[in-house]
DOVEXPA-652625 format. One record per residue: x, y, z of N, C-alpha, C in turn; residue number from 1. Coordinates in Angstrom, 3 decimals. Layout:
residues N
PT      n.xx      n.yy      n.zz     ca.xx     ca.yy     ca.zz      c.xx      c.yy      c.zz  donu
PT         X         Y         Z         X         Y         Z         X         Y         Z   NUM
...
//
This chain:
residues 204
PT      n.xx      n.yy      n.zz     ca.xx     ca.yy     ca.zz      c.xx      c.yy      c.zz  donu
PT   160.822    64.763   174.954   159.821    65.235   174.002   158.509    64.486   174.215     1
PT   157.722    65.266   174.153   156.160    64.930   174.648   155.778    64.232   173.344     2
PT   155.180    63.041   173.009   155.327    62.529   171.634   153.954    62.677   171.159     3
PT   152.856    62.841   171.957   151.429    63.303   171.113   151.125    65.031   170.823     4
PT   152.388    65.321   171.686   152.738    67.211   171.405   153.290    67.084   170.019     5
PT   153.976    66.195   169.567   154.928    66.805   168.729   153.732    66.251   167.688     6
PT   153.337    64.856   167.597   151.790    64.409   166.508   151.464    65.387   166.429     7
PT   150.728    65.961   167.191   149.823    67.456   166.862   150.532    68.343   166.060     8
PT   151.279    68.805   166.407   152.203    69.722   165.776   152.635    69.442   164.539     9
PT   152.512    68.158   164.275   153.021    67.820   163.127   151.742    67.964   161.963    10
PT   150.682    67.499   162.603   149.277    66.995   161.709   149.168    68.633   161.601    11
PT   149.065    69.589   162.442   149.286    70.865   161.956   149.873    71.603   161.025    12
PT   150.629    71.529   161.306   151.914    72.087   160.321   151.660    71.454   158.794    13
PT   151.742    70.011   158.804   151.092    69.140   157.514   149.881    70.235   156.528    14
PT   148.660    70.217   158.009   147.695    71.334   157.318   148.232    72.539   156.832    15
PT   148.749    72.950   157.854   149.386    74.553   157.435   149.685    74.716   156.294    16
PT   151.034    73.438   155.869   151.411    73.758   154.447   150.767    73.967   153.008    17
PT   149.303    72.710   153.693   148.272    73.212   152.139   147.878    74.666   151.809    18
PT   148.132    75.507   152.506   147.775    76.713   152.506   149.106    77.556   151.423    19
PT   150.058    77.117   150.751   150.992    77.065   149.690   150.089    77.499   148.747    20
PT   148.918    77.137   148.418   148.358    77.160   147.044   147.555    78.577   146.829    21
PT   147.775    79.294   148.221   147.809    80.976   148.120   148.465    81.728   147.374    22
PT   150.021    81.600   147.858   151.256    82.193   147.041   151.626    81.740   145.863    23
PT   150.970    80.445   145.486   150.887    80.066   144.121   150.472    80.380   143.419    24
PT   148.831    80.383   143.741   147.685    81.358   143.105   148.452    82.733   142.814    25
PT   148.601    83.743   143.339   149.270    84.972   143.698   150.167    85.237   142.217    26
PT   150.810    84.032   142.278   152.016    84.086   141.148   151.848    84.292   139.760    27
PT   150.337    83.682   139.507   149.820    83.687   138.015   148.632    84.610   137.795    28
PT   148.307    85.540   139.368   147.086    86.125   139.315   147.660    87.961   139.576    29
PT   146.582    88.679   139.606   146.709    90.375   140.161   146.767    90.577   141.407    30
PT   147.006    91.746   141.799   147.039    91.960   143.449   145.275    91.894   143.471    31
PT   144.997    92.543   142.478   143.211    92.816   142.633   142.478    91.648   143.202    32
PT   142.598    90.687   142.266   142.394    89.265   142.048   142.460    88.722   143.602    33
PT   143.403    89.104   143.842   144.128    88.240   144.846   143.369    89.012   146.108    34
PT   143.397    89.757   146.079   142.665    90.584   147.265   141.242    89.944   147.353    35
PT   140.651    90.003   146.448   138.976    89.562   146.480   139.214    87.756   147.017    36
PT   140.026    87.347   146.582   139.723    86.047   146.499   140.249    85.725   148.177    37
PT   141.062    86.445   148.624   141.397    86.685   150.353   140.199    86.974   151.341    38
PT   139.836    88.244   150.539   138.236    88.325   151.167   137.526    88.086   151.163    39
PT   136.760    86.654   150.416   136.414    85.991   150.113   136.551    84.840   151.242    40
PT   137.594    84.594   150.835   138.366    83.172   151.802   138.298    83.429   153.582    41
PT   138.878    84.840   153.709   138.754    85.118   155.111   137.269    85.566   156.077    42
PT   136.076    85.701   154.590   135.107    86.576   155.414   134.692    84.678   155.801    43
PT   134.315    83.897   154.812   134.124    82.584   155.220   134.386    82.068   156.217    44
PT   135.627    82.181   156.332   136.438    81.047   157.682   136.351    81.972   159.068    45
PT   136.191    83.213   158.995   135.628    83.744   160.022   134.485    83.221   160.488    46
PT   133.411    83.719   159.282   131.802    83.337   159.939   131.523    81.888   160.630    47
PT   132.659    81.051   160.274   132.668    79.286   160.551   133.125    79.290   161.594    48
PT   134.401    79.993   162.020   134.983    79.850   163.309   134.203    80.925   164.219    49
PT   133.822    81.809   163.930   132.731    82.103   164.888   131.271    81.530   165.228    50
PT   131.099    80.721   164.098   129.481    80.484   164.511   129.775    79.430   164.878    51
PT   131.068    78.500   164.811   130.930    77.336   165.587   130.584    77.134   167.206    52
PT   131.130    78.187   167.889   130.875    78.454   169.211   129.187    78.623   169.605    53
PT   128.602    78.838   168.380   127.123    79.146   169.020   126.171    78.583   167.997    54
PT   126.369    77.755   167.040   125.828    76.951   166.497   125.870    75.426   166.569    55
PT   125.183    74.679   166.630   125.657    73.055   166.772   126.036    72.562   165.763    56
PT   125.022    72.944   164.772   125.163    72.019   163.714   126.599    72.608   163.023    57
PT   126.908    73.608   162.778   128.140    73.881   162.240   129.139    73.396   163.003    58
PT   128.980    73.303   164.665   130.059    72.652   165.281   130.606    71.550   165.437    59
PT   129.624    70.960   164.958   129.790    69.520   164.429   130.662    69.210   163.254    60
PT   130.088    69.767   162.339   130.445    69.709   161.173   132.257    70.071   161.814    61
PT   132.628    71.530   162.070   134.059    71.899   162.369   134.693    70.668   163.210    62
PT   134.103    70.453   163.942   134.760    69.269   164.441   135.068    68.270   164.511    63
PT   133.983    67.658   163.824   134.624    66.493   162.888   135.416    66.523   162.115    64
PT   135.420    67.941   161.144   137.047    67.848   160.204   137.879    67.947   161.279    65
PT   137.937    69.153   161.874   139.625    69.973   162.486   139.359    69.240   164.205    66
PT   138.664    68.468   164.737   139.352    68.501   165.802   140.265    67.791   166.139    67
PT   141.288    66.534   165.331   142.696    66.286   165.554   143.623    66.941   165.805    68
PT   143.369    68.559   164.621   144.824    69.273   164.531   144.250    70.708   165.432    69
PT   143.192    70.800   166.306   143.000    71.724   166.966   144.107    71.776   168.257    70
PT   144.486    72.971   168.605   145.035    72.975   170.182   143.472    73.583   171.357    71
PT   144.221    72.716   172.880   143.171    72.729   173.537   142.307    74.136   173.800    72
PT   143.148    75.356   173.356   143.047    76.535   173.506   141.732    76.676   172.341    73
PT   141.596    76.053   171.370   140.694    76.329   170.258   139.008    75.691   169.986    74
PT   139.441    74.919   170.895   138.257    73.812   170.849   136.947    74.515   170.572    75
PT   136.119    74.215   170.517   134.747    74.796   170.360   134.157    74.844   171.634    76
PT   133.525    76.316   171.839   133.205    76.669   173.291   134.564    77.411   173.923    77
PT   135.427    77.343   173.389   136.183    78.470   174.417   135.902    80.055   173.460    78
PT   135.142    80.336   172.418   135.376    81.215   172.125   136.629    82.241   171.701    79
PT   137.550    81.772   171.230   138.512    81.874   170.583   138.736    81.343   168.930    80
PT   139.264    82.315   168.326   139.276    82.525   166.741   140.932    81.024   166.913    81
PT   140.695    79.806   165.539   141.557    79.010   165.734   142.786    80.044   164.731    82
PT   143.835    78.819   164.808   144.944    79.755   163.858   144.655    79.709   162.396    83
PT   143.655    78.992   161.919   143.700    79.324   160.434   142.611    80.815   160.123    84
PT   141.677    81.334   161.307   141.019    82.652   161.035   142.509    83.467   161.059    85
PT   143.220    83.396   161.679   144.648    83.987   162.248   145.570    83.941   160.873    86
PT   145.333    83.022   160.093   146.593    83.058   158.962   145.618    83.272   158.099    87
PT   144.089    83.550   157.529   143.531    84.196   156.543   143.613    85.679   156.287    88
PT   143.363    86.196   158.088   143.722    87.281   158.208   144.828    87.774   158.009    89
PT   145.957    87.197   158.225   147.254    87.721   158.099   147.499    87.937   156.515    90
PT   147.473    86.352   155.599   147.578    86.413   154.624   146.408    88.125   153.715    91
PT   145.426    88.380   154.273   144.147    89.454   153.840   145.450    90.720   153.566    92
PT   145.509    90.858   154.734   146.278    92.588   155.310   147.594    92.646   154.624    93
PT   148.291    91.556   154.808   149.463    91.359   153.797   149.376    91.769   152.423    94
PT   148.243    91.020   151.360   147.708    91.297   150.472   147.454    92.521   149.994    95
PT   146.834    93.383   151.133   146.240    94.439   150.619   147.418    95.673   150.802    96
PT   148.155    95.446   152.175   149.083    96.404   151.891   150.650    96.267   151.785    97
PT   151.497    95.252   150.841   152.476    94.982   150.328   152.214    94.975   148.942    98
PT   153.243    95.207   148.057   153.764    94.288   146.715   153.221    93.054   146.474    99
PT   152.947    92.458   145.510   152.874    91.125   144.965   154.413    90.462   145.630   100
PT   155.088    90.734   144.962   156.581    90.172   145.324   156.588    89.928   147.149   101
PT   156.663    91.384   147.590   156.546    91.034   149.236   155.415    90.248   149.832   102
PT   154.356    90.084   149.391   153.295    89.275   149.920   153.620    88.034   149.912   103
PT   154.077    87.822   148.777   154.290    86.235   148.258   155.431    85.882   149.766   104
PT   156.477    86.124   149.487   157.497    86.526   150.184   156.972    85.896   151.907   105
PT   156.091    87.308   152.053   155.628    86.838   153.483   154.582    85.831   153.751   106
PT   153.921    85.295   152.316   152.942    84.275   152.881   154.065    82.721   153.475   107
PT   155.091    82.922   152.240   155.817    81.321   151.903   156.557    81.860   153.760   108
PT   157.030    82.719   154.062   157.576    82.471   155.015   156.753    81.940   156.426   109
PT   155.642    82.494   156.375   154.247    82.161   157.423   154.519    80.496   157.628   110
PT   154.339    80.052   156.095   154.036    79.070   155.759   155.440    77.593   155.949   111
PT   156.082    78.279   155.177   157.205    77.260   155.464   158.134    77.495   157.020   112
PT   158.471    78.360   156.784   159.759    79.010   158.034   158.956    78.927   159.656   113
PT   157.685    79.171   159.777   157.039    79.012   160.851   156.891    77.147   160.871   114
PT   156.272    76.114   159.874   156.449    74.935   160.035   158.009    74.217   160.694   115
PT   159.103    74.768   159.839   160.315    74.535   160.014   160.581    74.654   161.723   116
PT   160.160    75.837   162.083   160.209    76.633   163.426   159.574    75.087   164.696   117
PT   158.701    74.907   164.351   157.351    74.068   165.066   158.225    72.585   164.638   118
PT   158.216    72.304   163.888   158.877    70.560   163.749   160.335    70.438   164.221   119
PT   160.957    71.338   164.114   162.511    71.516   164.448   162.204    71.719   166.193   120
PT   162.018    72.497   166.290   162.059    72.972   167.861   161.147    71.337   168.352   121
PT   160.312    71.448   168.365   159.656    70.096   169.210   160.532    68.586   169.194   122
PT   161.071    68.948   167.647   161.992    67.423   167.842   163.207    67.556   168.097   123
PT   163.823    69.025   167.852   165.445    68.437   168.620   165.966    69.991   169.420   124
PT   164.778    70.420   169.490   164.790    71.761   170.737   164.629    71.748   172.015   125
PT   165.340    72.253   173.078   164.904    72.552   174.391   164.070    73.354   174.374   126
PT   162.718    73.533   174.989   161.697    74.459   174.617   162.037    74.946   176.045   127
PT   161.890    76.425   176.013   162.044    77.363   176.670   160.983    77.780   177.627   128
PT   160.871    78.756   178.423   159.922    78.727   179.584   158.125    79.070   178.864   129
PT   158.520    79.994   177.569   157.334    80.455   176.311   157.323    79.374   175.573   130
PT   157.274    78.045   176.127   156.974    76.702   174.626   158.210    76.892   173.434   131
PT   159.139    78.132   173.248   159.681    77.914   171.891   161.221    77.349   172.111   132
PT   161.729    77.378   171.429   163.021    76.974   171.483   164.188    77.966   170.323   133
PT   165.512    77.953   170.527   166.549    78.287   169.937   166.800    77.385   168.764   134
PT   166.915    76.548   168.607   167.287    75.232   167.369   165.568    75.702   166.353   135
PT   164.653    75.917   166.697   163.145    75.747   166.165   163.714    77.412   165.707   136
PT   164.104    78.969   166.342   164.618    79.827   165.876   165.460    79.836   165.138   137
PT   166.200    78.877   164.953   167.141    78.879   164.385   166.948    78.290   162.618   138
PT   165.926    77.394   162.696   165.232    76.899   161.718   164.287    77.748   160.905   139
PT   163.879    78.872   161.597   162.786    79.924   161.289   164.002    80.910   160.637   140
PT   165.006    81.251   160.627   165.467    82.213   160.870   166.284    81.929   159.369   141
PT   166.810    80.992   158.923   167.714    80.407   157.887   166.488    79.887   156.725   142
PT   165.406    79.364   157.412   164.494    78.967   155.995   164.152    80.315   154.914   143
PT   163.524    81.336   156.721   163.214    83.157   156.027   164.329    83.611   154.943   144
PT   165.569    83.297   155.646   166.130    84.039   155.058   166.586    83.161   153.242   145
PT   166.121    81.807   153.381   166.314    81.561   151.706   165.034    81.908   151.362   146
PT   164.403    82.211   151.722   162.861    82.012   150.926   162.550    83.443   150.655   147
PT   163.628    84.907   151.404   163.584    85.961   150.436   164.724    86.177   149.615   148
PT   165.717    85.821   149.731   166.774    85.520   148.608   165.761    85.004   147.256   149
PT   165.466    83.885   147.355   164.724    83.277   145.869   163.789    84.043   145.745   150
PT   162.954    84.335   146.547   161.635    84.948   145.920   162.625    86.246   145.250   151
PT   163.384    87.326   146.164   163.894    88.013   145.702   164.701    87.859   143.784   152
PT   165.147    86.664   144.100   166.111    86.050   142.698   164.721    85.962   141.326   153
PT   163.912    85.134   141.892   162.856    85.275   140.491   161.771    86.303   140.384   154
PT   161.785    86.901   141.418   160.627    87.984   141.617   160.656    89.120   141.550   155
PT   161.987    89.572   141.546   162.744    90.907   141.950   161.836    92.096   142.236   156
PT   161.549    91.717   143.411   160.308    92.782   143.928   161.819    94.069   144.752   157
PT   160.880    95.185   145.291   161.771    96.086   145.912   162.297    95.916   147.102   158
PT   163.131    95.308   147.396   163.912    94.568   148.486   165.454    94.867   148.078   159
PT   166.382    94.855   149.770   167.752    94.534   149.546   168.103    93.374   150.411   160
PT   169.660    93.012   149.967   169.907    92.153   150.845   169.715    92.412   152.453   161
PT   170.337    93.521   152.969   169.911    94.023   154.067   168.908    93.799   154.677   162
PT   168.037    94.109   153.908   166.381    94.372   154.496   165.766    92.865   153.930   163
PT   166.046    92.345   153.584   165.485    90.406   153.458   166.320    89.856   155.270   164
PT   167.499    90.461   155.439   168.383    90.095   156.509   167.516    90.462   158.231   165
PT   167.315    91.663   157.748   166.611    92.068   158.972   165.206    91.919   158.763   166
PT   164.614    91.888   158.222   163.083    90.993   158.154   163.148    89.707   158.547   167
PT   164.161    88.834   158.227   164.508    87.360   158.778   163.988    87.724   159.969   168
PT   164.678    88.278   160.440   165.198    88.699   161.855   163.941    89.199   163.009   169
PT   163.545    89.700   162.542   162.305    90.250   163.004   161.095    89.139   163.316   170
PT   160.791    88.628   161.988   160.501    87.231   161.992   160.151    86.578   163.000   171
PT   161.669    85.977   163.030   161.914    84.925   164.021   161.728    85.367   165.416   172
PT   162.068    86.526   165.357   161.650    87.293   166.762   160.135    87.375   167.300   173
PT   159.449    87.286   166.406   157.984    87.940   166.819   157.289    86.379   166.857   174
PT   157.687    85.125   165.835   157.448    83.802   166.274   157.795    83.452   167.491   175
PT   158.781    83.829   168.253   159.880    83.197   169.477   158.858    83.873   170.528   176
PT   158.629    85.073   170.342   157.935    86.246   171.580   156.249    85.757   171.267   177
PT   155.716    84.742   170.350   154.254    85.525   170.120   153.847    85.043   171.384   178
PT   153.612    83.952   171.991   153.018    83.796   173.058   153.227    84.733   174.747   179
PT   154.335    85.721   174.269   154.551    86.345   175.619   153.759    87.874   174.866   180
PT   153.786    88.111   173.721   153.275    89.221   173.233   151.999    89.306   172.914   181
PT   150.954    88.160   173.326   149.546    87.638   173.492   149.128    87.719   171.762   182
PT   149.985    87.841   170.825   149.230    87.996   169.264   149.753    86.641   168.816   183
PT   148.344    86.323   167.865   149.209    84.874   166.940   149.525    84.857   166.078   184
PT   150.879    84.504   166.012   151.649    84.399   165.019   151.150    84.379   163.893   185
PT   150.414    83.772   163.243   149.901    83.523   162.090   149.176    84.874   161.285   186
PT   148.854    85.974   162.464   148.651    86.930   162.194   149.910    87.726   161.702   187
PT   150.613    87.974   163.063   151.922    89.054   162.761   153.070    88.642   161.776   188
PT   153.349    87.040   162.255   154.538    86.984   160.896   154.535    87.818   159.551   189
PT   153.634    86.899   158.916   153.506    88.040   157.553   153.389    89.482   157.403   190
PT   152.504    89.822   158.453   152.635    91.591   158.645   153.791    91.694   158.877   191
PT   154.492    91.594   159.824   156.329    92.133   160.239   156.905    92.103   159.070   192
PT   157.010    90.847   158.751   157.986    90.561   157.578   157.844    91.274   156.756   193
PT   156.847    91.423   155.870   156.510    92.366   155.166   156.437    93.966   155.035   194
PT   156.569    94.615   156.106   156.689    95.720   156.582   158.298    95.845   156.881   195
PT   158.748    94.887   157.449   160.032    95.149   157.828   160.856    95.325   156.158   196
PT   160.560    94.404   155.122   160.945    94.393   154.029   161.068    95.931   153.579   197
PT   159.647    96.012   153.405   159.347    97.370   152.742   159.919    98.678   153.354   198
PT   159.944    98.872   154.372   160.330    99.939   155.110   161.583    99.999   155.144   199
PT   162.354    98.786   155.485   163.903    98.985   155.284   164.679    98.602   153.963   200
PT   164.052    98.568   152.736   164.066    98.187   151.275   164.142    99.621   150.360   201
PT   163.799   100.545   151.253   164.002   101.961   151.209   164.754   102.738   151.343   202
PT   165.504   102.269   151.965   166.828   102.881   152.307   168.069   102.195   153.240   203
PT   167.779   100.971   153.268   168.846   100.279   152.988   169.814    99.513   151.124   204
//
């Protein structure tokens, strides 16, 4: 194990998790509510992660906060959107076209089950020829699947067991593949999941 790979990953993931106080918000607020305050949040962190590439003074600023938990892929000047434009967006589209219940659902899984995925796999995974690992899937795959059980248990949004089962599933699949399927995760998790819910919550 590469031990300033796994630091990173970790100081990441750390960040990632503050992003909890979405699906929290969510819990005591409207879909309406919640939508504006997404678009809001996402038109921002766009205009930042884009103008950092062609502004100084903002790039400064970005980089002095985030460049510990940046990957080399994100840096300023490669012109690339980092993963938190990637999980505003995801969290946006989620928002606008799921349930309250399923959104929530798919943010906590983004959020937790993808961390689980990233700290598990780097510390006691063989990472595979795509960076991921089986043990880090395997961690993604069992967190998803408690985290729609409960949401399901206090939330009772339109879901079955089935379709919480195969949304896991899907999940973990589209985390394991994102780097061979060129999309970031942070985008698709929550979309899949959420779609997979809904669509097979229908007739399963």
């Amino acid at each position: 194990m590469n031990l300033s790979n796994y630091n990173l990953e970790l100081k990441r993931k750390i960040f990632h998790c503050t992003s909890i106080i979405f699906p929290t918000i969510y819990l005591f607020s409207t879909k309406l509510n919640m939508v504006i305050l997404l678009m809001l949040c996402t038109g921002f962190v766009l205009s930042m992660d884009i103008s950092r590439h062609y502004n100084n003074t903002i790039q400064e600023l970005v980089d002095k906060l985030f460049t510990n938990i940046m990957r080399p892929e994100e840096i300023s000047g490669s012109f690339k959107l980092s993963g938190v434009s990637y999980m505003f967006l995801g969290f946006f589209i989620t928002c606008v076209l799921f349930s309250k219940g399923t959104a929530i659902s798919a943010f906590l899984v983004l959020i937790i089950s993808d961390s689980a995925a990233a700290i598990v796999g780097k510390h006691l995974g063989t990472p595979s020829k795509n960076g991921k690992s089986i043990e880090g899937s395997i961690a993604f795959f069992v967190t998803a699947l408690l985290i729609g059980m409960l949401s399901y248990t206090f939330q009772a949004y339109h879901a079955t067991f089935s379709s919480i089962v195969i949304a896991s599933i899907a999940g973990t699949l589209v985390e394991y593949y994102s780097s061979i399927i060129k999309l970031n995760d942070n985008l698709t998790i929550p979309i899949t999941y959420g779609m997979v819910v809904s669509i097979f919550g229908l007739f399963i």
